[in-house]
Phi, psi and omega in degrees: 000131187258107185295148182290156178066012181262109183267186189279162158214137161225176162277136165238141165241339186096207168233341192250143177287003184238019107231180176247130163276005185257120164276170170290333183263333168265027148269284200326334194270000175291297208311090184258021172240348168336340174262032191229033178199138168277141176235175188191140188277122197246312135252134172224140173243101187202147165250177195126162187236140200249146178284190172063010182060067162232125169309163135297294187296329172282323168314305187290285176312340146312301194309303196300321183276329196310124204265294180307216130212185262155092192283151160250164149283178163313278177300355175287307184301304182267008161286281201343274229286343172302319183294322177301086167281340163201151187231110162269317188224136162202157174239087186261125156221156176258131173245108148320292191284125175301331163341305209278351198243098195218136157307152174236147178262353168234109168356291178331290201307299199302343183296314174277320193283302185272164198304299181247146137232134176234128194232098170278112174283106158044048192029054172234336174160158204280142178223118189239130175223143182205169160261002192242132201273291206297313161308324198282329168303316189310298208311319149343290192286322204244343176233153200298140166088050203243103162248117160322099180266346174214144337303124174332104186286353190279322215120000000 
């Protein structure tokens, strides 16, 4: 039974035990409903290369520092996540309301408000809480290493 205001949640690990084989772009191509929401990077830890003479450490220090947050479109998001030659960390969430696309000062909260949080842990695995079922299946059926973590699948 899924308690109300609770999104779903799972871990991607991926299929191989010496890296995680899951990109931030093969979660995004699960996602079909993603052009109907603004996103925003809330932390990021990455190397890569960005147009325009910009670092990766200036970029990452924008996000990280940043009072504000700083909306993408879909394609704005997903050139963006193409840039990424390694990602150790990251903090994405997607929003429908604009309200909701705020720095949170508790997980939780962001966990309730927003549509997606998407969590890269210490280039170890994926942490995705959503409310959208038919996306979190696509993300199941189609990438390697996936566990449900809320609702408690034990029972």
């Amino acid at each position: 039974m899924i308690l109300e205001n609770k999104p779903l949640s799972i871990k991607i690990k991926g299929s191989n035990n010496l890296y995680l084989s899951v990109t931030l772009t093969d979660i995004l191509k699960c996602i079909e409903n993603g052009i109907t929401m603004k996103w925003s990077i809330l932390y990021l830890y990455a190397t890569g290369y960005l147009d325009n003479n910009q670092t990766m450490v200036s970029f990452e220090k924008n996000i990280n520092e940043a009072i504000s947050i700083t909306k993408y479109s879909w394609e704005e998001i997903n050139i963006l996540s193409l840039k990424f030659e390694q990602l150790y960390g990251i903090t994405l969430i997607g929003a429908q309301k604009e309200k909701d696309m705020r720095r949170y000062s508790k997980d939780d909260d962001m966990f309730k408000y927003c549509d997606y949080s998407i969590m890269l842990i210490d280039s170890s695995y994926w942490i995705i809480d959503t409310f959208d079922s038919r996306n979190l299946r696509n993300i199941i059926e189609i990438l390697p290493g996936v566990e449900l973590l809320y609702p408690d699948p034990t029972g």
